[in-house]
C-alpha positions as CSV (number, residue, x, y, z in Angstrom):
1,X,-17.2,19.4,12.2
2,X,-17.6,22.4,14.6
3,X,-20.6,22.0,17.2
4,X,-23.2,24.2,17.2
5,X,-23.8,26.8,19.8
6,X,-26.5,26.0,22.2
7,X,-28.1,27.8,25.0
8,X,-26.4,25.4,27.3
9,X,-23.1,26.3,25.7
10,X,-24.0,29.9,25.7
11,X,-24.5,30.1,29.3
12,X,-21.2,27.9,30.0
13,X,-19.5,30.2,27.9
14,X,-21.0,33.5,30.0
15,X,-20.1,31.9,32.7
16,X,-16.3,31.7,31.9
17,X,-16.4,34.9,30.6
18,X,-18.2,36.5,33.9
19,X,-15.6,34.5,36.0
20,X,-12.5,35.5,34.1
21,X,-14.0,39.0,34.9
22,X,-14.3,39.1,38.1
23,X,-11.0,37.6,38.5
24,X,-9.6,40.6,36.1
25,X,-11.3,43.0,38.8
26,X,-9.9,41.4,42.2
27,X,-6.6,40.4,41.1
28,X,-4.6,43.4,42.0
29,X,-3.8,45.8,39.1
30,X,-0.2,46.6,37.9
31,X,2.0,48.7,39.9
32,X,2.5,52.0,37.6
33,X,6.0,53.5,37.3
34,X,7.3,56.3,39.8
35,X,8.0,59.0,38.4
36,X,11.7,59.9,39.1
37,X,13.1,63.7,38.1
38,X,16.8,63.0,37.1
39,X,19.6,65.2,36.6
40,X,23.1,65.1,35.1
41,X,26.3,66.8,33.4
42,X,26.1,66.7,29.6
43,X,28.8,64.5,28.1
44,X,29.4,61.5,26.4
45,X,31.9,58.9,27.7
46,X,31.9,59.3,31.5
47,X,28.2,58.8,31.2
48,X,28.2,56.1,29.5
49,X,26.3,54.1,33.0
50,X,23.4,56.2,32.4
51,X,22.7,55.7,28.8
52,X,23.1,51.9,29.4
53,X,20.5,52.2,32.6
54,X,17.9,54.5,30.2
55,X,18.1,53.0,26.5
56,X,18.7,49.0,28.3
57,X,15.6,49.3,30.1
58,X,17.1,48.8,33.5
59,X,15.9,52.3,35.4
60,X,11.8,50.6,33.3
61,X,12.9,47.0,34.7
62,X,13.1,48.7,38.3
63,X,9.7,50.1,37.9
64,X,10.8,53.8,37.5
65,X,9.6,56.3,34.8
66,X,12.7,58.2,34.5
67,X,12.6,62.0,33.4
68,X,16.4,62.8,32.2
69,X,17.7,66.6,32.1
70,X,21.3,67.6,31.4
71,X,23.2,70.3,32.2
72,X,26.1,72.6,31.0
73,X,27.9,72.2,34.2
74,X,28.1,70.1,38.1
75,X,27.3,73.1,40.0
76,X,24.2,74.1,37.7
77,X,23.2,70.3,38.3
78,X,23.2,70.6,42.0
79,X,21.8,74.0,42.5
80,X,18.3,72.5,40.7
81,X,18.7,69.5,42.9
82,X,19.1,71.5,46.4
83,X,15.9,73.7,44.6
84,X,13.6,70.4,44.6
85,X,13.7,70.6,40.7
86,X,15.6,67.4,40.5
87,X,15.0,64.4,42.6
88,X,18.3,63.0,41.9
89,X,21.4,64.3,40.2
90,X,22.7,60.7,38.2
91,X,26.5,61.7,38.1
92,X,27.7,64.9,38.9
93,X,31.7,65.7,39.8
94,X,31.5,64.5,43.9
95,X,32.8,67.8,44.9
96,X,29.7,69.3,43.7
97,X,27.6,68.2,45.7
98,X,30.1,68.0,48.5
99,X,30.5,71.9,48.5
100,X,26.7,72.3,48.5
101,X,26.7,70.3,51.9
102,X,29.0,71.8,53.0
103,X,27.2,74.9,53.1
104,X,23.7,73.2,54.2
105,X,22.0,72.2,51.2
106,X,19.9,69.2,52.3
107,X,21.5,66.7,49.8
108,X,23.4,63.5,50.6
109,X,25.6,61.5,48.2
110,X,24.2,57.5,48.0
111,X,27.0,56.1,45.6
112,X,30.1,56.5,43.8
113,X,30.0,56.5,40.0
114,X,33.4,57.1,38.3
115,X,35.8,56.0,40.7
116,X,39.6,57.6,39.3
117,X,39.9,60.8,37.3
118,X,39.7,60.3,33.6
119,X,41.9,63.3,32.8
120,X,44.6,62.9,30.1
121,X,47.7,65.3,30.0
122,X,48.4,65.8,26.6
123,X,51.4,67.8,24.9
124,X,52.8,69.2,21.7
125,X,54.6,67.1,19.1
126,X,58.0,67.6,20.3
127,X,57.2,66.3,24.0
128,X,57.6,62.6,25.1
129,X,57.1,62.9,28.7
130,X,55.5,64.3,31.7
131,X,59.3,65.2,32.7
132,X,59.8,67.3,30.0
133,X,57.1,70.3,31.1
134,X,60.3,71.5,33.2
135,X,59.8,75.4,32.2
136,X,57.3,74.8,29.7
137,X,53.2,76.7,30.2
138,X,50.0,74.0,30.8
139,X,46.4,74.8,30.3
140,X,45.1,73.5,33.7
141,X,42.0,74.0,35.5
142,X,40.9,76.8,38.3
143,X,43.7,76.8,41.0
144,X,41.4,75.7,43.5
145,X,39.5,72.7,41.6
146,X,39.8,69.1,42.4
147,X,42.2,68.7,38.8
148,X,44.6,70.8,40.3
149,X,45.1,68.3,42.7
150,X,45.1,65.6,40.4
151,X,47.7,67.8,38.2
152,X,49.9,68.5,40.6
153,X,50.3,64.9,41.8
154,X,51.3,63.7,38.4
155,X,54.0,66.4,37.7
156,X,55.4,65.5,41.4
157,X,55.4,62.2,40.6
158,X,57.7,63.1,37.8
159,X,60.0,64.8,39.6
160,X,58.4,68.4,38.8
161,X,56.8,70.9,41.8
162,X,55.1,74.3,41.8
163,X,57.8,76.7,40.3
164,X,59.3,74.3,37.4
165,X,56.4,75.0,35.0
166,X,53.8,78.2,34.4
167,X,49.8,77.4,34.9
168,X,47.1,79.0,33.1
169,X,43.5,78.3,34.2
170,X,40.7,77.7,31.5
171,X,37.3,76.6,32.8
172,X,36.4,73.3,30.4
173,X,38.7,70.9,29.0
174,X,37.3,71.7,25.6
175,X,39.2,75.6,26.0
176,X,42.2,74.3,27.7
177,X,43.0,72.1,24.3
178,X,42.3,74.8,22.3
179,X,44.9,76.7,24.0
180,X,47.5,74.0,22.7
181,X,46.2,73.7,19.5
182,X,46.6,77.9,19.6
183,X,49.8,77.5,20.9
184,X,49.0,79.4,24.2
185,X,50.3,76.2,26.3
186,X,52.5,73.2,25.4
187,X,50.1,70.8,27.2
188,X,47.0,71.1,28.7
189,X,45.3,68.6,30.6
190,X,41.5,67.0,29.6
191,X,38.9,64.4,29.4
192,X,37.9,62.0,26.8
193,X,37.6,61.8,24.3
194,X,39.6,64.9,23.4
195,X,43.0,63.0,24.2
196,X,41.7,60.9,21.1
197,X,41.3,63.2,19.0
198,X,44.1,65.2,20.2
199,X,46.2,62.2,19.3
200,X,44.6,62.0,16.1
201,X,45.8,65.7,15.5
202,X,49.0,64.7,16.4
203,X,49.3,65.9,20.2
204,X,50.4,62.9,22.5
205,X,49.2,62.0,25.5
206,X,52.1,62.3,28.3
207,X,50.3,60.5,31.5
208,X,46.6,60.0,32.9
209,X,45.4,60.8,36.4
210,X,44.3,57.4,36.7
211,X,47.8,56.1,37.0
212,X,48.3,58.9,39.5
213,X,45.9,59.6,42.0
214,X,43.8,56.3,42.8
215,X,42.6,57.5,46.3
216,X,40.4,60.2,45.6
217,X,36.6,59.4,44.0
218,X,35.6,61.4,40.9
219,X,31.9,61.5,40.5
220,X,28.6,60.5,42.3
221,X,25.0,60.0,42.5
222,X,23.3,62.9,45.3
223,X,19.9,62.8,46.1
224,X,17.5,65.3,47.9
225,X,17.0,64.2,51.3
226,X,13.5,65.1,52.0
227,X,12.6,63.5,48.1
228,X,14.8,60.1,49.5
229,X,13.2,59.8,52.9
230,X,10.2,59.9,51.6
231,X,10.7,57.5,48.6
232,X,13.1,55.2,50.2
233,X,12.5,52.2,48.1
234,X,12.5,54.2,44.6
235,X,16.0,54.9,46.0
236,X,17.0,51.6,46.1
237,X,15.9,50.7,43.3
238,X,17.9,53.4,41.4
239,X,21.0,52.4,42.8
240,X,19.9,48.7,41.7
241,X,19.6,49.7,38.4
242,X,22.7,51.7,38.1
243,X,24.6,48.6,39.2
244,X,22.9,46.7,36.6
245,X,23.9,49.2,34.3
246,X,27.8,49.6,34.8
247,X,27.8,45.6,35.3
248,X,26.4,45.2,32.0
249,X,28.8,48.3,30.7
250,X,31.8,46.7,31.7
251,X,31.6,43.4,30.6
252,X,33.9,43.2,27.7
253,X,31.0,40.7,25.6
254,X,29.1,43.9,25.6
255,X,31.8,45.9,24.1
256,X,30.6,46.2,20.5
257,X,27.1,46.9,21.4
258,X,27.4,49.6,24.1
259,X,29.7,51.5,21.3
260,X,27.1,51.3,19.2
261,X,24.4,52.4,21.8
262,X,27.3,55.5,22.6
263,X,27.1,56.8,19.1
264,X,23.8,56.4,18.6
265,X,22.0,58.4,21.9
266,X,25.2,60.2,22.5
267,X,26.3,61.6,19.1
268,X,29.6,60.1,20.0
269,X,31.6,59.0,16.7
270,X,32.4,55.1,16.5
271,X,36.7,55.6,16.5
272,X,36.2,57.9,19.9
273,X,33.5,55.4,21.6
274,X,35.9,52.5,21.0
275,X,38.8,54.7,22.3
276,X,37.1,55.6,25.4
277,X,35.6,52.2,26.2
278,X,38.8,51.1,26.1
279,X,40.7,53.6,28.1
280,X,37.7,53.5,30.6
281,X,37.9,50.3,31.2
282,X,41.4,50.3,31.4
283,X,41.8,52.8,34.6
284,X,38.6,50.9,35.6
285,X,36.7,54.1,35.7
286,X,32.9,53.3,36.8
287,X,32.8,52.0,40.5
288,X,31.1,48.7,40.6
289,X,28.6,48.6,43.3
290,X,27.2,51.2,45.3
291,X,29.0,50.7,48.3
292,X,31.4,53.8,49.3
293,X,34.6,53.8,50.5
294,X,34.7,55.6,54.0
295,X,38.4,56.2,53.0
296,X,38.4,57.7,50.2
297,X,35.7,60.2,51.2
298,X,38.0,61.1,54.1
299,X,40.6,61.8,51.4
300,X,38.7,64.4,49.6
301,X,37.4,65.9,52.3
302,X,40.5,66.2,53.9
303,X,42.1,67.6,50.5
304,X,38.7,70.1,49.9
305,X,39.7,71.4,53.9
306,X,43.1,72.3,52.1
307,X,41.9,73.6,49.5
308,X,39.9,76.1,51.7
309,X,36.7,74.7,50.0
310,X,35.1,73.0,52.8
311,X,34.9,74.0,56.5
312,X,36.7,72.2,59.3
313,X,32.7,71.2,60.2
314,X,32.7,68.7,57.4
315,X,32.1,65.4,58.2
316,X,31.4,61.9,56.3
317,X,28.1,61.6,58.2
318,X,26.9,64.9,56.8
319,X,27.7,63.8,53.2
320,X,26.0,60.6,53.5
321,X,22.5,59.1,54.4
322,X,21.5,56.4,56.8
323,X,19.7,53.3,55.2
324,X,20.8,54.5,51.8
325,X,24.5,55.3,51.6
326,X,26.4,52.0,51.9
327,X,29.3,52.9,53.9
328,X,32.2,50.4,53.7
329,X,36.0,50.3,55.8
């Protein structure tokens, strides 16, 4: 039988309720999110890291409210972030933000995030091998761009230098296949998951990058220096959660579910999500933890100088930033 309410109850009861208030107004309140202005190139696979950090939770499990914008292309990415539009440009192609340094902007690049090229040479029907482009026409990037590098390493590697095949320079990877399809080229060279579906149409793929060049970093996170400095820990904690991220994306029990997660915030279809986890995964695309090799930054720099796209002024310490940039070797 339930026991009536008496005054004396009544007052015991006020007073648990009066104490549990005060409590509610000195304890200290909940931290609120900080706000974090993101950037990054539009895309599916090679992002994969950053729509594992958003839709997993792990940017929100880090305490930061992340505002996501993407762009058509790297450079358009970096010119908002040396602007102050962007706080951070998530994964941008490392040269990007490597040129803008170059040239002052007050960026710096905190981490590595796909650590080989992706790209996928792929030919018509009749081809078999890298070694038989002797003489033949390839769709190919600008003549100055970090893939002709990558290009020209895998045809060497084949036995095959400047003068044994024609080059003809398309912009996106999306163009240069539809000059094969067109019949403009007899290969042209691109990024997933086009290779895929290029297979699908019947256009094999003769070599990847990946198996090629293995010294030279692909993407990277950059931040705006005044924006890091003065939000030092936010910093961190991105990094944190983007290591969270790509640990959770390449752990093969996750497979199934970050395919799924792919085609469902990325549009991606389900046969070229598999495709590409599987080839990423295979070249070991997405750099593990957010230290930097000192190395390999030397090696692009040092290619970027022959290039003629960076001055001999260059340095790692201007690409970099102290107490945020883990340098390593």
């Amino acid at each position: 039988m339930a026991q009536p309410f008496t005054r004396a109850a009544g007052w015991s009861a006020r007073a648990v309720l009066a104490g549990l208030c005060c409590a509610a107004i000195l304890a200290p309140t909940a931290r609120a999110a900080d706000k974090v202005i993101a950037g990054s190139l539009g895309g599916q696979a090679p992002l994969w890291s950053i729509y594992v950090a958003v839709h997993k939770g792990f940017f929100a499990a880090e305490g930061i409210d992340l505002e996501l914008n993407f762009a058509q292309s790297g450079p358009a990415v970096v010119q908002q972030l040396t602007a102050g539009s962007l706080d951070v440009a998530l994964s941008v192609g490392i040269t990007n933000p490597m040129h803008a340094i170059d040239k002052g902007a007050p960026l710096a690049l905190v981490r590595v995030v796909g650590n080989v090229a992706p790209y996928a040479l792929i030919g018509k029907p009749s081809l078999k091998s890298i070694a038989d482009l002797r003489g033949k026409t390839i769709s190919t990037g600008q003549p100055s761009d970090i893939n002709a590098v990558y290009f020209e390493r895998m045809m060497a590697a084949n036995g095959l230098n400047k003068g044994d095949y024609e080059t003809i320079a398309a912009g996106v990877a999306a163009a240069r296949y539809a000059a094969l399809r067109a019949g403009v080229a007899d290969a042209a060279i691109v990024l997933p998951p086009l290779n895929f579906q290029a297979a699908a149409a019947g256009f094999p793929t003769l070599g990847s990058t990946a198996d090629y060049v293995k010294d030279l970093p692909f993407t990277g996170m950059a931040m705006h220096r005044r924006w890091a400095a003065a939000n030092m820990p936010v910093a961190k904690r991105i990094l944190a959660a983007t290591d969270k991220s790509i640990a959770w994306l390449t752990n093969l029990a996750n497979r199934s579910e970050a395919i799924e997660l792919l085609v469902k915030h990325a549009h991606s279809s389900k046969a070229d999500a598999e495709a590409s986890y599987d080839y990423l995964r295979r070249i070991a695309y997405f750099e593990p933890s957010s230290q930097v090799s000192r190395a390999k930054l030397r090696n692009l720099i040092d290619v970027e100088r022959r290039n003629g796209n960076v001055g001999p002024a260059l340095t790692i310490e201007r690409l970099v930033m102290p107490g945020l940039t883990e340098l390593v070797d």
